[in-house]
Residue frames relative to the residue before (quaternion, step in Angstrom):
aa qw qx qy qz dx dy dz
X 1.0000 0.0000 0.0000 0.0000 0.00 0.00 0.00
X 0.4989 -0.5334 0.6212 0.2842 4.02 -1.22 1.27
X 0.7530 -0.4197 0.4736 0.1805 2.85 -1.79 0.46
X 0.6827 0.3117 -0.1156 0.6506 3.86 0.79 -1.23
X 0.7053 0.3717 -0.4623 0.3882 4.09 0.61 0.49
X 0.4087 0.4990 -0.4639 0.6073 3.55 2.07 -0.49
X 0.9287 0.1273 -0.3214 0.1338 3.68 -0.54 -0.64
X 0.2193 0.7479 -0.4332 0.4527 3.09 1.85 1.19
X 0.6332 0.4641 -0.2351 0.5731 3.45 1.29 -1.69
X 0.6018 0.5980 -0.3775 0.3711 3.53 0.62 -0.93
X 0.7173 0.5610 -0.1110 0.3981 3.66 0.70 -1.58
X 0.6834 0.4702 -0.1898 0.5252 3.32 1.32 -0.98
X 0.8429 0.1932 -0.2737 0.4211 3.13 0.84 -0.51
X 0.6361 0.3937 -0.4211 0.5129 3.68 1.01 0.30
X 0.6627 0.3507 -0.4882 0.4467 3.86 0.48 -0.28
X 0.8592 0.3225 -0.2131 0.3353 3.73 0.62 -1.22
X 0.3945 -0.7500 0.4017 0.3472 3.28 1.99 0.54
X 0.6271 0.5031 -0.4536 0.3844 4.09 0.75 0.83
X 0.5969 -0.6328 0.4535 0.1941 3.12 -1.26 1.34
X 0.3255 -0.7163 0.6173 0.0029 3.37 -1.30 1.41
X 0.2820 -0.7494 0.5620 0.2073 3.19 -0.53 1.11
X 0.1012 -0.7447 0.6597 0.0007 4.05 -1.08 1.08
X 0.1354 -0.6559 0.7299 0.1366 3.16 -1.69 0.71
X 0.3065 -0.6560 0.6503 0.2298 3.73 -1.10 0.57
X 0.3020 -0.8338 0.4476 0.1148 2.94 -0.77 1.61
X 0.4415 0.5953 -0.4454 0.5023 3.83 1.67 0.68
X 0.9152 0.1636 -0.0427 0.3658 3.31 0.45 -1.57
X 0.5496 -0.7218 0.2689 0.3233 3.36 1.94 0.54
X 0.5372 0.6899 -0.3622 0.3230 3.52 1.70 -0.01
X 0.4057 -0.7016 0.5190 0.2716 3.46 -1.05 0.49
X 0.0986 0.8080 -0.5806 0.0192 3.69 -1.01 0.36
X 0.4534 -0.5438 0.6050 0.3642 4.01 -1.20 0.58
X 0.3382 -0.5171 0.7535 0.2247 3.57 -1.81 0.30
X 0.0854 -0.8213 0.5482 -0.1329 3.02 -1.31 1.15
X 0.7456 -0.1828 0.0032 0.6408 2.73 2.07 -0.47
X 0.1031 -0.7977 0.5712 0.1634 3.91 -0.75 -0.11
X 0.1831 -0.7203 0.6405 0.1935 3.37 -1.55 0.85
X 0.4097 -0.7728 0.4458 0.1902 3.23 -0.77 1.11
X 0.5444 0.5686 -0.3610 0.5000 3.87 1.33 -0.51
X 0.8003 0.1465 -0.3265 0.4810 3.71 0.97 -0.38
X 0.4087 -0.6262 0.5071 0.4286 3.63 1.00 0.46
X 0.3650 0.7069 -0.5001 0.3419 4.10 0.43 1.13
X 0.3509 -0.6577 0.6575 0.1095 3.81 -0.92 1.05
X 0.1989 -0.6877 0.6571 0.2360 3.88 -0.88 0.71
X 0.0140 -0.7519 0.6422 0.1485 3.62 -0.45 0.41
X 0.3062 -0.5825 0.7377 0.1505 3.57 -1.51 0.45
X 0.3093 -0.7757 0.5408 0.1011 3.94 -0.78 1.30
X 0.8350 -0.3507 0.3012 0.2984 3.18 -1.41 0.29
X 0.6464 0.4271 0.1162 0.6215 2.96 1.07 -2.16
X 0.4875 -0.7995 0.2703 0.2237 3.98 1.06 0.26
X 0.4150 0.5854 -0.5844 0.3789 3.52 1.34 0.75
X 0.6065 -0.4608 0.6300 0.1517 2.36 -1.83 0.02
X 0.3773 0.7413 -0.5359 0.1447 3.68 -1.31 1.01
X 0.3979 -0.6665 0.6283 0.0514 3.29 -1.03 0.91
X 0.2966 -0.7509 0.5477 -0.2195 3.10 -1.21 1.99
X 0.2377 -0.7738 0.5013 0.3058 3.39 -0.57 0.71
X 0.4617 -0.7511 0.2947 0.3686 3.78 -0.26 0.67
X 0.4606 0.5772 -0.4838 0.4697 3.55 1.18 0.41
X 0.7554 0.3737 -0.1988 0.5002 3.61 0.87 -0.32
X 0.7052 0.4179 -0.3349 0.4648 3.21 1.43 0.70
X 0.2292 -0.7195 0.6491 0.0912 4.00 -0.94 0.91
X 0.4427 -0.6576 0.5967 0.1246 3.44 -1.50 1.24
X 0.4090 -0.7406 0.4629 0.2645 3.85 0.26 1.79
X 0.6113 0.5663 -0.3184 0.4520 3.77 0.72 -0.53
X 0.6965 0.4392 -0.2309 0.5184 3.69 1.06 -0.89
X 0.4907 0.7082 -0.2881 0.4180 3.53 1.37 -0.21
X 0.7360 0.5069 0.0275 0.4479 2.82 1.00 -1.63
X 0.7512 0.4565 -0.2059 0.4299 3.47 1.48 -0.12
């Protein structure tokens, strides 16, 4: 993920408080943003199966940008 789509994902979900659908582009899972830390350039992602995990955003693709 570019810079200006992490703090697109970033914006959507912390100003408009809506989940971003992510694929990890290593392990092919899918997960909701939920939150992002900007000191480690990291995407919180909420899984399918409901854990919890934290992506680095180079290893992550906005499922919506995929699709276009």
């Amino acid at each position: 993920m570019r810079g200006s789509q992490y703090d697109k994902v970033c914006y959507w979900t912390e100003q408009r408080e809506e989940k971003v659908p992510i694929r990890n582009l290593k392990s092919g899972e899918v997960g909701y943003s939920f939150g992002c830390t900007y000191e480690g350039n990291t995407v919180q992602v909420r899984l399918e199966n409901g854990e919890l995990d934290s992506w680095p955003k180079e290893d992550c693709l906005e499922i919506m940008e995929a699709m276009q």
